[in-house]
VOTORSE-600496 format. One line per 3 residues: number of its first residue (from 1); their letters; for each residue x, y, z of N, C-alpha, C. Coordinates in nm, 2 decimals. Layout:
% residues N
NUM	A	X Y Z X Y Z X Y Z ~ ...
This chain:
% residues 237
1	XXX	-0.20 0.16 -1.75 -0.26 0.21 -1.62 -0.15 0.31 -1.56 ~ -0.21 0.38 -1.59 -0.10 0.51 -1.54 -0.18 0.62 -1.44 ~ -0.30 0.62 -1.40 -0.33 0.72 -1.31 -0.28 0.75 -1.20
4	XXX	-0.20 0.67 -1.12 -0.13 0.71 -1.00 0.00 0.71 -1.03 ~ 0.06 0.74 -1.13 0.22 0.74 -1.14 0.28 0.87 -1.11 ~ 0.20 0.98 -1.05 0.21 1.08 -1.03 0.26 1.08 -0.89
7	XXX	0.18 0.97 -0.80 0.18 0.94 -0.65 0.28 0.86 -0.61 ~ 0.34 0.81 -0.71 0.46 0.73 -0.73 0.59 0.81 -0.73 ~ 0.54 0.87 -0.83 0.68 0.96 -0.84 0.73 1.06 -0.70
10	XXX	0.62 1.13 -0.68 0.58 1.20 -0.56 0.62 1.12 -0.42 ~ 0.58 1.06 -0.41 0.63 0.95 -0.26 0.74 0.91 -0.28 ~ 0.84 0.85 -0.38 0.99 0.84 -0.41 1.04 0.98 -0.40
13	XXX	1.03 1.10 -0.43 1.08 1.22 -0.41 1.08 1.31 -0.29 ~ 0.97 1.22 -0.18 0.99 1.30 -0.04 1.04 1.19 0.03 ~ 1.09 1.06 0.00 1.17 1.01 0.12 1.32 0.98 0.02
16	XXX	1.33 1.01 -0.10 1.50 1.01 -0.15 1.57 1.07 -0.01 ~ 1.56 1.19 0.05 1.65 1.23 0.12 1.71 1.18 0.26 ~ 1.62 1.02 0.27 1.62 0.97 0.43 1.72 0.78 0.40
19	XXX	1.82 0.74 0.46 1.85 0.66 0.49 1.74 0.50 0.47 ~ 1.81 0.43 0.43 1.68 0.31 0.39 1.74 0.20 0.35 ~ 1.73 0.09 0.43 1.77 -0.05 0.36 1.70 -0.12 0.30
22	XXX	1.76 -0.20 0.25 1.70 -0.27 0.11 1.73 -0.44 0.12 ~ 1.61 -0.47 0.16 1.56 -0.60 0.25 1.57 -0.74 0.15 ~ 1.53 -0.67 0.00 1.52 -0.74 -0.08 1.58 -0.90 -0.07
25	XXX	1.70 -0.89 -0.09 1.82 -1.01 -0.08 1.77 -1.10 0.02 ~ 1.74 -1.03 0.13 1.72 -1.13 0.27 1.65 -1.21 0.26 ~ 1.66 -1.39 0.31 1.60 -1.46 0.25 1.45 -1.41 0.35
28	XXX	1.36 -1.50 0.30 1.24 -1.51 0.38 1.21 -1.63 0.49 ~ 1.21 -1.61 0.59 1.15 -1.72 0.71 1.06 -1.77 0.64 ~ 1.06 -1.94 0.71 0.92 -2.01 0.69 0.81 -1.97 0.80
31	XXX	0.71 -1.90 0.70 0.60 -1.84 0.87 0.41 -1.90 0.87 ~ 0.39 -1.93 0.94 0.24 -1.95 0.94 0.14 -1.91 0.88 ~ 0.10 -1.88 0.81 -0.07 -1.84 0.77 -0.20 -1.87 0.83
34	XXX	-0.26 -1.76 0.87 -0.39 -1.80 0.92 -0.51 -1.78 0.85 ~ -0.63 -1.83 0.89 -0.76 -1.84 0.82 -0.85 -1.71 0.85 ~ -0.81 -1.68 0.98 -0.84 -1.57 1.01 -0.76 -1.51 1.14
37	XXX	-0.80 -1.32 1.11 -0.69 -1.28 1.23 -0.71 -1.32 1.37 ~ -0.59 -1.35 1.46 -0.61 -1.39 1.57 -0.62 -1.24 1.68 ~ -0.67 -1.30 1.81 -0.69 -1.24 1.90 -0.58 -1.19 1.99
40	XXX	-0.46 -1.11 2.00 -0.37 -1.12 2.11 -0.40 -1.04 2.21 ~ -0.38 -1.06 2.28 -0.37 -1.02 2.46 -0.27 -0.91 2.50 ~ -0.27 -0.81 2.55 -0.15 -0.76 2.59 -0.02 -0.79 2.64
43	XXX	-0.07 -0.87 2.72 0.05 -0.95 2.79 0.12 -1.04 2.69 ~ 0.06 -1.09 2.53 0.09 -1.18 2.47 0.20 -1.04 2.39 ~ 0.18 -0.92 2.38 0.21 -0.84 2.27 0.38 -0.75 2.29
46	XXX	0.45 -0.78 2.22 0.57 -0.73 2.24 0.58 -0.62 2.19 ~ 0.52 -0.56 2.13 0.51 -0.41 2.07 0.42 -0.37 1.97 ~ 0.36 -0.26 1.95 0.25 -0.23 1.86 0.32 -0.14 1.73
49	XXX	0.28 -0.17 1.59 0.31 -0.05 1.48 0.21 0.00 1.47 ~ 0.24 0.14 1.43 0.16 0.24 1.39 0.07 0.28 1.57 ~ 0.15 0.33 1.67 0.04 0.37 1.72 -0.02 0.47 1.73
52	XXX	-0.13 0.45 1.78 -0.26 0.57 1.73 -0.28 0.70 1.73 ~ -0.17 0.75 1.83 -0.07 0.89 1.88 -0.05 0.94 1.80 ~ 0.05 0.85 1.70 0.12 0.89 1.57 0.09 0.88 1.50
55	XXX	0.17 1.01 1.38 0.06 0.99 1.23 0.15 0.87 1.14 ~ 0.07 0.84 1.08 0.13 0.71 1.01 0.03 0.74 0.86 ~ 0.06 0.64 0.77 -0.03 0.62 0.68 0.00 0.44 0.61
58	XXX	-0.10 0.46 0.51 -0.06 0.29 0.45 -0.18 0.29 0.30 ~ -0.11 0.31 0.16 -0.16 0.31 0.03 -0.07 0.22 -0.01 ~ -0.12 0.20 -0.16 -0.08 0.13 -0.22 -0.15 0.19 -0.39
61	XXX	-0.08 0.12 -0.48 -0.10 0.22 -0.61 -0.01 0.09 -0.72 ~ -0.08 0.11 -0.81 -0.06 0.02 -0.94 -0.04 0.10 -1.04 ~ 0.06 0.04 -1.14 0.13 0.13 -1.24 0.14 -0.01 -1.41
64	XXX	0.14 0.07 -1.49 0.19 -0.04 -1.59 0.31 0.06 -1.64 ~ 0.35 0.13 -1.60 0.50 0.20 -1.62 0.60 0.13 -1.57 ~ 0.68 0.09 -1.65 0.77 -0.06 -1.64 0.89 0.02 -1.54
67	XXX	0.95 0.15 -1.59 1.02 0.17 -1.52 1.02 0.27 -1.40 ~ 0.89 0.31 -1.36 0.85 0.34 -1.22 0.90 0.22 -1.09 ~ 0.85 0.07 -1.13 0.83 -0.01 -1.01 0.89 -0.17 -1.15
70	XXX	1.04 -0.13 -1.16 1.08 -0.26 -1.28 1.13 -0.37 -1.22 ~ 1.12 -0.36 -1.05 1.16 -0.49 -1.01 1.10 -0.49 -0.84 ~ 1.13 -0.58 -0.78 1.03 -0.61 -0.66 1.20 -0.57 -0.57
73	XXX	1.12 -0.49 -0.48 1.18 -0.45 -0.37 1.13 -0.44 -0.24 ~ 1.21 -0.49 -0.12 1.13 -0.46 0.06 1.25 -0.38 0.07 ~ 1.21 -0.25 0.14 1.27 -0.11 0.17 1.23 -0.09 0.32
76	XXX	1.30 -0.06 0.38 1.30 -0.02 0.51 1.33 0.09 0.55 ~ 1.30 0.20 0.60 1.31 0.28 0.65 1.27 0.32 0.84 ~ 1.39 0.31 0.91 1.38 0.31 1.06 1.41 0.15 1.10
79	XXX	1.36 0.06 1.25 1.42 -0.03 1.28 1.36 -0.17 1.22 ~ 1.42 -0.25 1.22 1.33 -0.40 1.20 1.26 -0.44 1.33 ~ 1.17 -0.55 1.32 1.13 -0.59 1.41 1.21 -0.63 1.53
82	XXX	1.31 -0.68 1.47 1.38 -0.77 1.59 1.47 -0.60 1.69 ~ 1.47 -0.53 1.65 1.52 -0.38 1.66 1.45 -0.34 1.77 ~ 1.30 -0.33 1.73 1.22 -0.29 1.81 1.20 -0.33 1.96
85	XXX	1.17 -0.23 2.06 1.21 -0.24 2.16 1.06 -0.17 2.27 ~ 0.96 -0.12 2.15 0.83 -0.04 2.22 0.74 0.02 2.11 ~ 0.58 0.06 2.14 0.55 0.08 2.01 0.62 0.22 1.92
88	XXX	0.58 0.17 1.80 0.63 0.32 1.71 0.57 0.31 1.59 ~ 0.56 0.46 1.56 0.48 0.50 1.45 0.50 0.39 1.29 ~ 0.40 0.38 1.26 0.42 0.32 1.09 0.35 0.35 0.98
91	XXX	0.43 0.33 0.87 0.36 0.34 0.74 0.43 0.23 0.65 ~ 0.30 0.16 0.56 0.36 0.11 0.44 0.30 0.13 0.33 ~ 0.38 0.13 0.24 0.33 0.20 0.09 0.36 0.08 -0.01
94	XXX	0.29 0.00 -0.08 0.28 -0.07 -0.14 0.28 -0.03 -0.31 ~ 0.39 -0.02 -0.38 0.39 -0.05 -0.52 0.39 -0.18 -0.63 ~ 0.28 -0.19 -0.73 0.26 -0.28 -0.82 0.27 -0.25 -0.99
97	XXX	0.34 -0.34 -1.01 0.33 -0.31 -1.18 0.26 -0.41 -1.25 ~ 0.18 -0.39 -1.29 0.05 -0.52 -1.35 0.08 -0.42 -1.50 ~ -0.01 -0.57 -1.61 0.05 -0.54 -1.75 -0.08 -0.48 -1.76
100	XXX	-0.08 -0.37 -1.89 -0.13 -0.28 -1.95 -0.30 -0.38 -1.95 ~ -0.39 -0.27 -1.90 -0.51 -0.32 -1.95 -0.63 -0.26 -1.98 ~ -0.65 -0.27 -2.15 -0.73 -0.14 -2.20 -0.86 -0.14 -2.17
103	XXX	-0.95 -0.23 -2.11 -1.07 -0.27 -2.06 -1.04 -0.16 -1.90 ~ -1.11 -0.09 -1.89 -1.10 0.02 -1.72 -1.20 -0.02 -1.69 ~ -1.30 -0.06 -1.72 -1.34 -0.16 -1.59 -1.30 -0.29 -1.56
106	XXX	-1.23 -0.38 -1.64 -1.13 -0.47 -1.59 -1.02 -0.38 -1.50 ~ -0.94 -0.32 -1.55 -0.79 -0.23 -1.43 -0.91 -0.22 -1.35 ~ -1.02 -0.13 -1.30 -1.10 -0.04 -1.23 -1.10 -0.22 -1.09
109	XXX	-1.15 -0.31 -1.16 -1.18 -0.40 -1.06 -1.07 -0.48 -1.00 ~ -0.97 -0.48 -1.07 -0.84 -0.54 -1.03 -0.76 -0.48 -0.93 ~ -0.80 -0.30 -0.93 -0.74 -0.27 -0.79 -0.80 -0.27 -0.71
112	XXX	-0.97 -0.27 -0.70 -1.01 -0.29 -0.60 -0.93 -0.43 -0.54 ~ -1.03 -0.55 -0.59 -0.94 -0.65 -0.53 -0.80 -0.66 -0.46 ~ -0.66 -0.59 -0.54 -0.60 -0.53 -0.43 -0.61 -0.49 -0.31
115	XXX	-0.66 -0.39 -0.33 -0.68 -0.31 -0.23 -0.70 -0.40 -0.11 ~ -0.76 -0.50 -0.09 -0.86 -0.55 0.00 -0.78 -0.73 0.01 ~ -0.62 -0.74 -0.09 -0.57 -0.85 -0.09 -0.52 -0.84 0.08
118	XXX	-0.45 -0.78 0.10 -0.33 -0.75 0.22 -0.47 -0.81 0.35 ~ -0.55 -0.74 0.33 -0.66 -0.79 0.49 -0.64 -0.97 0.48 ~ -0.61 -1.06 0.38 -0.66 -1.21 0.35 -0.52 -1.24 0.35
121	XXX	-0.44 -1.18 0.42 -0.27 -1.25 0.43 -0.23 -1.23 0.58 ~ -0.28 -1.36 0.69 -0.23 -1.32 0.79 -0.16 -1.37 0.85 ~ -0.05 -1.33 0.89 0.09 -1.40 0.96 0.04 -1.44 1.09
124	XXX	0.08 -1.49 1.16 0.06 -1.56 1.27 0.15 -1.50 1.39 ~ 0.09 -1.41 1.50 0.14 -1.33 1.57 0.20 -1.19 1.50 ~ 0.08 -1.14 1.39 0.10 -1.02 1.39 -0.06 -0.97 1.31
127	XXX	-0.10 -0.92 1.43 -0.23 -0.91 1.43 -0.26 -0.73 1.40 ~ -0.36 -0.77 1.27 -0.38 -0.61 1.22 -0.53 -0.60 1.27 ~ -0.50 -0.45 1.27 -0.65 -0.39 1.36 -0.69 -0.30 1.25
130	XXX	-0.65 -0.23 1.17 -0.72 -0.15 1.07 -0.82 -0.25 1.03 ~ -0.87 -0.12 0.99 -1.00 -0.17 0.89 -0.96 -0.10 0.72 ~ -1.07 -0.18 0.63 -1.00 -0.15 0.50 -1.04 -0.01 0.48
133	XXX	-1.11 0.06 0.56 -1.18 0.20 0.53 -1.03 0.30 0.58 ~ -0.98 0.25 0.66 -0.87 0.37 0.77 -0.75 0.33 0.64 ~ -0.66 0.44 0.66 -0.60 0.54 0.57 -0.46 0.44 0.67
136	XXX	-0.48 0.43 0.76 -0.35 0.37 0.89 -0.37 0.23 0.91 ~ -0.21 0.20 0.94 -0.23 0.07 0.95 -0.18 0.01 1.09 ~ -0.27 -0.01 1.20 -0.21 -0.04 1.33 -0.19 -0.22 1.36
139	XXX	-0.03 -0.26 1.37 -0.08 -0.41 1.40 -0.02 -0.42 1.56 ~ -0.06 -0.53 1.58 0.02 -0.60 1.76 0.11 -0.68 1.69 ~ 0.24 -0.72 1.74 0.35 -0.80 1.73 0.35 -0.86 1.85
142	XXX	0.35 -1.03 1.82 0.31 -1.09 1.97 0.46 -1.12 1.99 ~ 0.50 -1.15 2.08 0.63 -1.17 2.19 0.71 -1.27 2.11 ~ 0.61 -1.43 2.11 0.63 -1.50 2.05 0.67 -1.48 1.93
145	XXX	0.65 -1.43 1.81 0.67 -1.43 1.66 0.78 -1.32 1.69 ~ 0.84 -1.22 1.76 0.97 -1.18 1.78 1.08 -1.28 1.79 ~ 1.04 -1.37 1.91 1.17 -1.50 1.93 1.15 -1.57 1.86
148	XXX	1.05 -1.62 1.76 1.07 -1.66 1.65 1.14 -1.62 1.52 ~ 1.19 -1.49 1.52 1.23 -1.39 1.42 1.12 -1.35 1.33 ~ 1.04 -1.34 1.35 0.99 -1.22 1.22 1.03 -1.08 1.18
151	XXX	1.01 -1.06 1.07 1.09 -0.95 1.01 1.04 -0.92 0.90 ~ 1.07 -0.82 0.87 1.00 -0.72 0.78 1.03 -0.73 0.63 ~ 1.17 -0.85 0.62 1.21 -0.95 0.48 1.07 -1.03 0.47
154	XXX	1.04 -1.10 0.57 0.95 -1.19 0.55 0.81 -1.14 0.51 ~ 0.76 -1.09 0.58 0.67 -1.04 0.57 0.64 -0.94 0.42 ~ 0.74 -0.87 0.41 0.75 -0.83 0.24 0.78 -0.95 0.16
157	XXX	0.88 -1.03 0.15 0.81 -1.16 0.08 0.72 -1.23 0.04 ~ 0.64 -1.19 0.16 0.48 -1.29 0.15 0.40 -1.22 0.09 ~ 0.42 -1.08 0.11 0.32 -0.95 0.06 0.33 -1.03 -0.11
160	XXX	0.44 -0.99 -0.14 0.53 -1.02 -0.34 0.45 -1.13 -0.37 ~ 0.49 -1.25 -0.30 0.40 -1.39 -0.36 0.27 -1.40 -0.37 ~ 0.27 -1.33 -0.25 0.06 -1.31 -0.28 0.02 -1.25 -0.39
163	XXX	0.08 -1.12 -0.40 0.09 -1.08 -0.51 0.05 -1.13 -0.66 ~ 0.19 -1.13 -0.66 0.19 -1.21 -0.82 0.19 -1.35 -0.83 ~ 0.14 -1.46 -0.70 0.06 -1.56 -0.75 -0.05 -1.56 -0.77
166	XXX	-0.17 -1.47 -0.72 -0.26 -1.47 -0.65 -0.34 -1.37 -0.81 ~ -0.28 -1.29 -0.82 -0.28 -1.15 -0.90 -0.24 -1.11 -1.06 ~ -0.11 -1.17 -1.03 -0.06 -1.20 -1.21 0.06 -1.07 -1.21
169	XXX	0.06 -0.97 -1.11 0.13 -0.90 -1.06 0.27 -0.93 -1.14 ~ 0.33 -0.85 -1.21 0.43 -0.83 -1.23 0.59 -0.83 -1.16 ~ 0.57 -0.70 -1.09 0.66 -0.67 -0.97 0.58 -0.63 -0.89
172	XXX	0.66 -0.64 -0.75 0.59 -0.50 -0.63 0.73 -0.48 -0.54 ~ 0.67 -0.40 -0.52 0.77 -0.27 -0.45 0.71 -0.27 -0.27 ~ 0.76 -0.28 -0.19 0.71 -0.27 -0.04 0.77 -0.17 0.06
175	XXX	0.75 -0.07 0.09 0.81 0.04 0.18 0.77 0.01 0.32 ~ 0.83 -0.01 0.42 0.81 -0.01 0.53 0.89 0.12 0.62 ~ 0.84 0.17 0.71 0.81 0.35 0.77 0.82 0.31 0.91
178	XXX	0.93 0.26 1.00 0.90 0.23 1.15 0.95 0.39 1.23 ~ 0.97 0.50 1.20 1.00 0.62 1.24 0.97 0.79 1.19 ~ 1.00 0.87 1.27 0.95 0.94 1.24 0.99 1.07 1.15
181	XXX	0.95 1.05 1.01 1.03 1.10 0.94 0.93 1.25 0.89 ~ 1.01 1.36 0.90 0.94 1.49 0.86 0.87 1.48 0.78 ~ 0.86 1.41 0.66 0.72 1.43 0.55 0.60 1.35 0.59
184	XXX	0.61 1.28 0.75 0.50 1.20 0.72 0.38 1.28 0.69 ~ 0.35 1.41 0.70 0.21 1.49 0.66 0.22 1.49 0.51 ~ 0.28 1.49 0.46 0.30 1.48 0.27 0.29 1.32 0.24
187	XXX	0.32 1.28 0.31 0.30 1.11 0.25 0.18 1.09 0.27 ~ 0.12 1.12 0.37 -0.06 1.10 0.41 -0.12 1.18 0.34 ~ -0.09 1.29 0.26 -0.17 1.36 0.17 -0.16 1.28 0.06
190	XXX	-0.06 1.23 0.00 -0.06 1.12 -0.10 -0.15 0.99 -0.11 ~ -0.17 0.97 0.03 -0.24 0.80 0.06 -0.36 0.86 0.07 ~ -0.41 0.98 0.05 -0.56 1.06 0.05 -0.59 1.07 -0.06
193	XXX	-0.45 1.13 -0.18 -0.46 1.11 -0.29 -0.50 0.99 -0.41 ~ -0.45 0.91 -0.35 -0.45 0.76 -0.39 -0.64 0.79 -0.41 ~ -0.64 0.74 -0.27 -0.78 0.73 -0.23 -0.88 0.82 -0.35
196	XXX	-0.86 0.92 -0.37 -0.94 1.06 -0.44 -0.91 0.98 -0.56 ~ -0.84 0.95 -0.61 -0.82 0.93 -0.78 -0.92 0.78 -0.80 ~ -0.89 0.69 -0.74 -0.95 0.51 -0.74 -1.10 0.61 -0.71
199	XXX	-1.16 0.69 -0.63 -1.27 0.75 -0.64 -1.35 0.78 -0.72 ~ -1.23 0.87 -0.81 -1.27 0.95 -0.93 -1.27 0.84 -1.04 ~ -1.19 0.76 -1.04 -1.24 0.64 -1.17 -1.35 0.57 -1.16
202	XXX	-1.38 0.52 -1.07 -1.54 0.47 -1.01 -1.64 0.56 -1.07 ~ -1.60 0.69 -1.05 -1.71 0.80 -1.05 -1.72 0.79 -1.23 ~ -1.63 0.82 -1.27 -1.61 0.77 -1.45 -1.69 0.67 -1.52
205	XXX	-1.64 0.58 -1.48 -1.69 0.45 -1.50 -1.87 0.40 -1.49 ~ -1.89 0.51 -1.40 -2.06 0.46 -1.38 -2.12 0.56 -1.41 ~ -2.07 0.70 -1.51 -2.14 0.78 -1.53 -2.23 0.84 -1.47
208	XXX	-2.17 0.86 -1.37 -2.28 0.94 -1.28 -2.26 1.11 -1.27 ~ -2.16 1.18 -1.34 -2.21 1.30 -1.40 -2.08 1.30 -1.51 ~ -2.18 1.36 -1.63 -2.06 1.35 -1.73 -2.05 1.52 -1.79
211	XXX	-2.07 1.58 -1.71 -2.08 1.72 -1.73 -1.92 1.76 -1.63 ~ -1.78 1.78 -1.63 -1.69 1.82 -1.60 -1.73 1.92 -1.50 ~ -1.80 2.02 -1.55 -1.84 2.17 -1.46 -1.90 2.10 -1.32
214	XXX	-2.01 2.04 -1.31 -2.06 2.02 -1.20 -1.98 1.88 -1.14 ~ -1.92 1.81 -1.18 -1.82 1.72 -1.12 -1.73 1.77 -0.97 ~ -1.77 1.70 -0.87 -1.72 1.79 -0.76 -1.56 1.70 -0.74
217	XXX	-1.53 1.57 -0.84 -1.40 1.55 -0.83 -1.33 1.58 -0.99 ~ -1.36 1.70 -1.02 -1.32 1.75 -1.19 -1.16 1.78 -1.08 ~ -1.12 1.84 -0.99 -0.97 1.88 -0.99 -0.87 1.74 -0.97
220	XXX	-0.93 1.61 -0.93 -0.90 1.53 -0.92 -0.85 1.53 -1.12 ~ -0.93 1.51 -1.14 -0.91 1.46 -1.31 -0.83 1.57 -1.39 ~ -0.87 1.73 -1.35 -0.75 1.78 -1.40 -0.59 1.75 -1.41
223	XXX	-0.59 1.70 -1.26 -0.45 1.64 -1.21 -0.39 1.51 -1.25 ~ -0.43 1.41 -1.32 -0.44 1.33 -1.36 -0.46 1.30 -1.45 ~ -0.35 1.33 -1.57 -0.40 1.30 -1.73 -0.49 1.20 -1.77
226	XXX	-0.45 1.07 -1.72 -0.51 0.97 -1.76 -0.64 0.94 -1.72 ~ -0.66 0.98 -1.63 -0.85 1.01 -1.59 -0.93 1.08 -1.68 ~ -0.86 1.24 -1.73 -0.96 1.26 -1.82 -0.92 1.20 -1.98
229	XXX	-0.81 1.14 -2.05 -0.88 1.04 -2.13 -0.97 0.96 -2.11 ~ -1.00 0.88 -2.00 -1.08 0.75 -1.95 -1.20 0.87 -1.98 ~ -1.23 0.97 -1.91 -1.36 1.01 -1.91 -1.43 1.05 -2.04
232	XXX	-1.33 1.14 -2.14 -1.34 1.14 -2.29 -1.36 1.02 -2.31 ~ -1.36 0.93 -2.34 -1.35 0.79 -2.39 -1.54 0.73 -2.33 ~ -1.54 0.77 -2.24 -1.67 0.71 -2.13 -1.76 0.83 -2.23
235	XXX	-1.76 0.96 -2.21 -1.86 1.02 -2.34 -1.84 0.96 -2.47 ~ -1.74 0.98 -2.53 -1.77 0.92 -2.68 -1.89 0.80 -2.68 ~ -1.88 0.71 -2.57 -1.96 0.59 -2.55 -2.09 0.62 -2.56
């Protein structure tokens, strides 16, 4: 699975030039799980990510290219929670390396499930408001789960385990974006990108036009070698 390793490469090459810690090592807090997201209050909320003002984004993209994403990392970019002092813009970008799988409607349904893992992992006092449709990802940070320490180790730890217990996930990779860095308009064309390509494989896959010319996501597939094998392969059929 290599259709997004382009988006990969591309999103590593517009924040190489910015400052970034590497959370990895840190151990992980023991933290709560809930069954469902809770409700907070303002007065309960010690600061908001991603607010709505700001552009932010939040994709995520799977690879079986071993050495795009060959080990699990939490990457930070801007402050940690405990840092934070008011709301501020966010993005996170989630990388996965899952093993090679020649069935594309097995890969095809394994990212969706992805996609839709992160809504079914909820920490306790940090309450997310997106929906799985929005491109952004806005949460509340309650007061409480600050003096408790949460942090952005933990919470990328728990992202990994879900992961690859849950998944069979290989590695993952976690970016976290608490400031405001000049490419955020190029990283949200990416997380658009994302979005257009997992489109265009759907669109493959169910044969719903196999004529290239009249395909209104054929520049998607130009762009993306491995879509138009998948689609050759779907005609031969």
């Amino acid at each position: 699975m290599q259709v997004y390793d382009k988006v990969i490469r591309t999103t590593e090459e517009l924040l190489a030039p910015f400052p970034v810690r590497d959370l990895t090592e840190k151990p992980a807090k023991r933290w709560p799980l809930l069954t469902e997201n809770e409700f907070l209050l303002r007065n309960e909320v010690a600061f908001e990510l991603g607010d709505r003002m700001e552009p932010g984004t939040c994709y995520q993209a799977v690879t079986s290219t071993e050495h795009l994403v060959g080990e699990d990392k939490i990457l930070l970019y801007g402050s940690d929670l405990q840092e934070i002092k008011g709301n501020v813009p966010f993005t996170r970008i989630t990388w996965m390396q899952m093993e090679p799988e020649e069935n594309q409607d097995k890969a095809y349904r394994q990212i969706k499930k992805l996609e839709f893992a992160r809504f079914k992992m909820i920490l306790k006092g940090y309450m997310m408001l997106s929906s799985s449709m929005e491109q952004k990802e806005q949460v509340r940070v309650s007061k409480q789960a600050i003096q408790n320490g949460l942090d952005f180790a933990t919470i990328g730890h728990m992202l990994i385990d879900k992961y690859k217990n849950e998944f069979g996930i290989k590695h993952v990779q976690v970016l976290f974006i608490t400031e405001k860095l000049p490419v955020i308009s190029q990283l949200i064309e990416q997380g658009k990108k994302v979005d257009e390509i997992t489109n265009a494989f759907d669109h493959i896959l169910k044969n719903i036009i196999l004529d290239c010319d009249l395909c209104p996501l054929h520049p998607i597939c130009d762009d993306v070698e491995e879509l138009r094998k998948i689609h050759f392969e779907v005609k031969q059929k």
